[in-house]
Structures are given as C-alpha cells and as structure tokens.
Steps between C-alpha positions, in 0.01 A plus 500: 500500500338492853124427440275737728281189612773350696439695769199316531489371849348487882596741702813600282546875596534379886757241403733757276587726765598240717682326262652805353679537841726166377463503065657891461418579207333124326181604422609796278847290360631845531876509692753751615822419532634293799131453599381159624397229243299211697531149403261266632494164522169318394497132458679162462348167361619204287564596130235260347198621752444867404290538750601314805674790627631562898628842639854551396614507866333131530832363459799618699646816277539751738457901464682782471687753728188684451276442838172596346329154391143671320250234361216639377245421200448790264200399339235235568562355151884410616337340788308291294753450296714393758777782549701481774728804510762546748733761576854325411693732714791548223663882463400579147539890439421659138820520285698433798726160407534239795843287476429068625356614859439227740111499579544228809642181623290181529585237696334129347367340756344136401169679459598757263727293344158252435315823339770617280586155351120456428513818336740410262376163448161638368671781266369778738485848336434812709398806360553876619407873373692797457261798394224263379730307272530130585825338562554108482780262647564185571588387842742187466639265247506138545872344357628124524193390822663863672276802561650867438341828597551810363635733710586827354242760304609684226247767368569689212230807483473697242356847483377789281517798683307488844303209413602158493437311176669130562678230739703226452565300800781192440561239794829434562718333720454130612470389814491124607234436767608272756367517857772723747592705209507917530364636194548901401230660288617760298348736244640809256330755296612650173356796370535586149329735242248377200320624231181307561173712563323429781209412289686194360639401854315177426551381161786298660250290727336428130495172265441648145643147370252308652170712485560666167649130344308450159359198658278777712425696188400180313236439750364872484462415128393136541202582773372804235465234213270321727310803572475602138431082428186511781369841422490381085295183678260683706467702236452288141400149691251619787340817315427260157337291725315733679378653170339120396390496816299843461416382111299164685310668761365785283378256286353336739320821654285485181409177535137405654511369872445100379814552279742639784363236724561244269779635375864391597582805766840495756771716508564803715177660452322222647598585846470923461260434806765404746806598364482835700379318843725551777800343554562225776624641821456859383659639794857275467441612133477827518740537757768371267389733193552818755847321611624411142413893413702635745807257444484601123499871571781438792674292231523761225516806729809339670687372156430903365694637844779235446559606118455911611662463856785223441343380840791199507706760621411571867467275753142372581370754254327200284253345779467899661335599182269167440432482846375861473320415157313262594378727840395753233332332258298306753200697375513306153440162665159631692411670185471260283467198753217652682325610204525136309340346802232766510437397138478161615284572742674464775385651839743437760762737360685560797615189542558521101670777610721363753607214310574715188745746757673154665517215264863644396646606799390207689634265237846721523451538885470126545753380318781740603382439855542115477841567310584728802482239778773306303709804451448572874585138561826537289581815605483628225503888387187456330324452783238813484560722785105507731495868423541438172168264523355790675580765238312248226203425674478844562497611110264193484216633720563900517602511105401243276154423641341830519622586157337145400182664654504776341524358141236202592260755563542708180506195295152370632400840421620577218531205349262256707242443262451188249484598124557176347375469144265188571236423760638216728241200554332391854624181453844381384478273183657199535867457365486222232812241527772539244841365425758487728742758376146750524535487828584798728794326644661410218503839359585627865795303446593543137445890491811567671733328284556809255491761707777324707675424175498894430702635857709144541841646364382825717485300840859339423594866567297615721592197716826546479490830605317425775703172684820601323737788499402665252328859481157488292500843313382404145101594602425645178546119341257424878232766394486350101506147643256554671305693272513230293379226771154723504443474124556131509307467803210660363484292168563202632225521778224620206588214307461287822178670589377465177556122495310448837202748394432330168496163727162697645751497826394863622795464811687734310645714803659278713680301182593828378667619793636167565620424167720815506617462863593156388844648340587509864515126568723465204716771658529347832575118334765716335636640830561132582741448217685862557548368863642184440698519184589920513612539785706334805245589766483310830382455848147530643486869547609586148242250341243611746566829391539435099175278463263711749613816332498366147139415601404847596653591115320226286172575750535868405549471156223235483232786607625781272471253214168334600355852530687641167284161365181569608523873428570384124240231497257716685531782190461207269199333650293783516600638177369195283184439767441869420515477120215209519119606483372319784076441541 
C-alpha cells in the first residue's frame, strides 16, 4: 500500500507537474485504456557490484521511435541513491498488445563493439521500471570464448483493471557481436488479465525462503535466551552483591572514626566523591549522547513506518522518510546534548551546540563526498548530482540546526541543572592501579562481544539485503532484534561499569559509552569477512564504496549503542550512589 511519507521530498510539487506532462497517469497507477504506459530505463552495471551502476544509455542501446528523451530525478533520495531514469522511447499503450517491433538499427563500430563485449564479459544487468515496478535483464551471454547480446524484449504485463500489478520482461534472441555487424533491437508487449491486488503487486520481488528460513527464527529465539540469561545475571549476581555490599558499609557507619580508618574500606563507595565529576571532553561527550538519541528515535520511528507503510514498496521512499526523521527529531539531540553538558558544566554551548547538529552529517557528508569523486571519476550514476549537495546542505543549515537550537535551549532550561545524589570533591582522588583486565580498555574491548553476538545472524540479512538482490521487508524481526541489542547493551555495560567502579576507577562515562559502542568494531571486522567470502565484489569503486559506507553503518550503530550504555549505566550509578547515606 503506498505509504503517505513517500512523498517526502525537495521541491516535489514543482517536479510532478512537469513530469506529469511525460508519466500520464504513474503517480496515481490509475490507466484508461490505450493510454500511455512509460518505461524508463535506469541503470546498467556488472552483476557482482550492486552498486557500480552507469546510465542505461552508457552503452550503445539506442531509443525508441519516440523523440522525447526526459531524464529527470524525482526525488532527492533517488539521486542519492543513484537513479538514473531515462525515457526509453518504446510505444507502450495500456492493454494495447505490440507484435516484435523493430526499435532501431545499430551499426558496431570497433568502439561499440569494445563496450558491448565488456558488458557481457562482466555479467552486466540493466534494470528498467514500468509503473514503479522494477524490471531486470541481462544484457549478453558469454558461450565457447564468443559474446552474444540479447536483442529482442519480451514483456509480459499483467493487469487488474486500470492499474498495473506485474511485469515479466524475458531477453531473447542472440546476437553475436563482431565488429561491422548490423544489429536490430526489437521489443513486444503482452497484455494479459490477473487476479493479483495491487496491494500484493510486490510479494513477487520477495524472498520468504530466505528471510523467514528457521535458521532466522532460531536466531530471534537464540538472541532472547541471552537476554533472559543477562537480565537473570544483572539481576541474581550484581543485586546479591550489591546487598553485601550495603550489609558492610552500614556496619561500618556505626563504627567509631579509628575503626573505619583502620578498617579494611574499597569498593565503589570509596570513590562516591568523584564518581559524578565530569566527564573528559564534555563537549565531544555530550555531543555524542544528543547524536546517539536522535539515531535511536530515527531508528525506531523509521522501522514503525516500514512495518505500517510497507515503505520497500516505492522507490526512494526508505531514505525520504529517514532523511526527513532525522530533520525532525533534530530537537532530541540539543535536548538532551545541551542539557548533559550544562550539567557538566559546560559553558561554551554553542559550540556544544554546533558539534551536537554536525557530527552526523559531516561524518555522512564526508564520506559520500570522497566516495563521489570516484563515482565521478568512473562515471558512475552514483555520482551525486551538485544540486543534490545543495538541497542537503540546505536541510543542514535552514532545518536541522535551528531545530537543534531550539531543543538546546529548552534542555539547559529545563533540564540544565545538576541533581546528582553526592557532592563531587575539589580534587580528584587518585585512581589506585589494578589488574590488567580492570582496565578501561579491556572492558572497552570485551563489552562488545555479546551484544554483537545478539544481532550477528541479523546483519547476515540485513547485509544481504543491502549489497545483494534481495528486498529487506522482514522489519518486525529488525525492530525485536534490535530491541533485544538494547537490553543486552544495557546489562552488559552495568556489569562493566560495575567492575571498573568497585576498582575505585570513577571514569565510568567514557568506558560506558565506549564499551557499548564497542559492538561496532566487531561489526565492521565482520563486514570484512561478508566482503571477502559473501560476496564476489570487485574493483576500486565498489570497495571504496562497500568499506566507507559500511563505516558510516558500524560508526552509527556504535553511537546509538554507546549512548543506550550510558543511559543504562547512568540509571544504575545514581541509583545505588543514591541508596548510600553519605557524611
């Protein structure tokens, strides 16, 4: 069913009526009879490198009898996405059949020749649309050291009254490319009647073998034991502890002061001075909180509208609506960014501020700007178009930042104000040494190790989805996953924090953060094997692309689960400080 939010976009209205004066009637998917049906032609690229992608009229296929050529990007998130439709040119009328019609002659000249037999050699698929439904096909086959190109397309549309609910395109006829030879493109069209709702258009495009395999449901079941396992911890292990703990320093409240000098204090308490003192490099800290807020919220608020809005379904609708997400909830990172580094006692908020607003989109910026010179070096469809650039740096400065503002200031206000349950000391008390695996680096390092171990079956799919052709629509096993990652997250960094505090190591936000965002580096390491032994990817563009955006992933993920971390830990550290009677 068409979600509302696709129509989520810059400058959208403008662009439909001028593209309505080509698409008839493709925005609605509603057709009379013998009224044009568009097919445009988006992209071509080797089979193995999803997203090295060219324009479809990058090699030598020629158009229609149509003269119109119309190129034009309906949204900016198929810009960034790297959609390059083309008008093919090809007489396509609603119900109408069209018998093997020549579509032109092309004459191989040792240049085209080159670019065809290059094609084929690298398995090059090109992909088209017919009412928002994708069509694949192959270009050439390779037989006995000869190259063949398909020159004939079949399409086989089915409809269910005026609306248009699936295509079949089969390539047929081979052609052997030599140099000299005269080549005729052909196409037909075959109309025929179906049952299928509209609704269920895209339950073809679909892999209910592969995301619904028990294997998937075994990890669903396998990552809630663990949840069930470290809850039981936290809860029988850490709380028993806690409870001695109390036992021991009420006890030795009533002793005299000689005795509790003399006596053999360490342990959390001992540092209930310092354990509240700011953290290092408040303002990088507190930046990060305010990000990891609003990529949690964007997270969630985007899974809900791809289980209510089957958002899989229309073209660019998926980065439209967390694109516009993350605009809107911009207030949530100055919120509760600016108001943790009030807390802290921060004064240069603006620049708190600023940082907070860009740390994301710069990190996003920079990356797909670097990945853009190679595109633009390849030639490369994904290139991003400079008013494209334009159109994001605007939502940058005239969207995201003032609503960062806005929530900055109500959160120092509002929320501005220290209440921590102990007084913090003038002076820091020095951190005794302890063992090696006390140190913060070491838990850093082993805190991510579960929580990786609870989404690793996930990423498999989400991967595959992703760098494969295959349609992700199973978010309701994404939204319980990743339910699940928070309540391991959270237990595992109180049981880390807990560790470091009863080492009298007060540097409890940092490792906290740290220790959760750690599940990213596992994540990325992981990215390394997917790449190499999951898929047939090749070329410096394609690994250019794959590791810098794979970076941007395990990066992102790495601040929602450092801050879902140190939102737990934070709870937990001032609920037992706050349950101790303090002189």
């Amino acid at each position: 069913m068409k979600s509302p939010l696709v129509i989520i976009s810059l400058g959208l209205p403008l662009l439909a009526s001028l593209v309505s004066l080509v698409v008839g009637d493709e925005h609605t998917h509603m057709y009379e009879d013998h009224e044009e049906v568009v097919l445009w032609m988006n992209t071509v690229g080797p089979y193995h490198n999803r997203q090295e992608t060219y324009a479809y009229f990058s090699l030598p296929f020629c158009v229609g009898t149509k003269q119109t050529i119309s190129h034009y990007h309906e949204t900016m998130s198929e810009a960034l996405q790297g959609v390059e439709l083309e008008f093919s040119g090809y007489e396509i009328d609603f119900k109408d059949d069209i018998a093997p019609t020549e579509i032109c002659m092309v004459e191989l000249t040792e240049k085209k020749h080159k670019a065809f037999v290059y094609a084929v050699m690298n398995q090059y698929w090109y992909q088209m649309y017919i009412d928002d439904l994708p069509i694949w096909g192959v270009v050439g086959k390779e037989d006995d050291k000869k190259y063949y190109i398909y020159t004939h397309k079949k399409f086989d549309i089915s409809y269910n009254g005026k609306q248009i609910v699936d295509v079949t395109l089969t390539p047929e006829k081979k052609e052997l490319l030599k140099v000299g030879a005269r080549i005729k493109f052909t196409y037909e069209v075959n109309w025929k009647p179906s049952n299928v709702k509209f609704e269920d258009r895209f339950d073809k495009y679909l892999d209910p073998n592969f995301f619904q395999h028990r294997i998937h449901w075994f990890s669903i079941f396998n990552s809630f034991m663990m949840v069930i396992f470290l809850v039981g911890l936290v809860s029988m292990i850490l709380m028993r502890t806690l409870r001695k703990d109390y036992a021991r320093y009420s006890k030795d409240e009533e002793a005299d002061d000689m005795e509790r000098d003399l006596g053999d204090e360490y342990g959390w308490k001992q540092i209930h001075g310092d354990v509240f003192r700011p953290a290092s490099n408040a303002m990088m800290f507190s930046a990060l909180i305010g990000a990891g807020y609003q990529l949690t919220s964007v997270v969630l608020c985007v899974i809900s509208f791809a289980i209510l809005g089957e958002l899989y379904t229309e073209r660019g609708s998926m980065l439209s609506t967390t694109i516009f997400v993350y605009a809107a909830t911009s207030p949530i990172n100055g919120y509760f960014g600016g108001s943790l580094y009030a807390r802290m006692g921060g004064k240069q908020w603006i620049k708190q501020m600023l940082l907070s607003a860009f740390i994301v989109p710069a990190l996003v910026c920079g990356t797909a700007f670097f990945i853009n010179f190679i595109a633009i070096y390849y030639h490369a469809s994904r290139a991003i178009p400079f008013g494209t650039m334009v159109a994001v740096t605007c939502i940058c400065i005239f969207v995201i930042l003032p609503l960062t503002l806005i929530g900055t200031i109500v959160g120092r206000n509002l929320d501005g104000q220290p209440d921590y349950p102990c007084r913090v000391n003038a002076v820091p008390r020095p951190i005794p040494e302890k063992k090696w695996f006390m140190e913060p680096l070491v838990i850093i390092l082993l805190g991510g190790v579960l929580p990786f171990g609870s989404i690793f079956i996930e990423m498999y799919f989400i991967f595959t989805s992703f760098w494969a052709y295959k349609i992700y629509y199973v978010y309701g096993f994404m939204l319980l996953v990743f339910l699940i990652l928070i309540i391991v997250t959270v237990c595992v960094t109180i049981v880390c924090t807990y560790f470091l505090l009863n080492a009298e190591d007060y540097r409890w936000q940092w490792t906290s953060f740290m220790s959760a965002a750690s599940t990213s580096i596992y994540v990325y390491i992981y990215s390394f094997y997917y790449f190499f032994f999951k898929t047939k990817m090749y070329g410096l563009f394609q690994t250019a692309f794959y590791f810098g955006y794979m970076a941007l992933f395990s990066g992102a993920l790495g601040i929602i689960c450092g801050t879902v971390g140190y939102i737990g830990t934070n709870i937990f550290v001032r609920k037992i400080y706050s349950n101790v009677k303090i002189d």
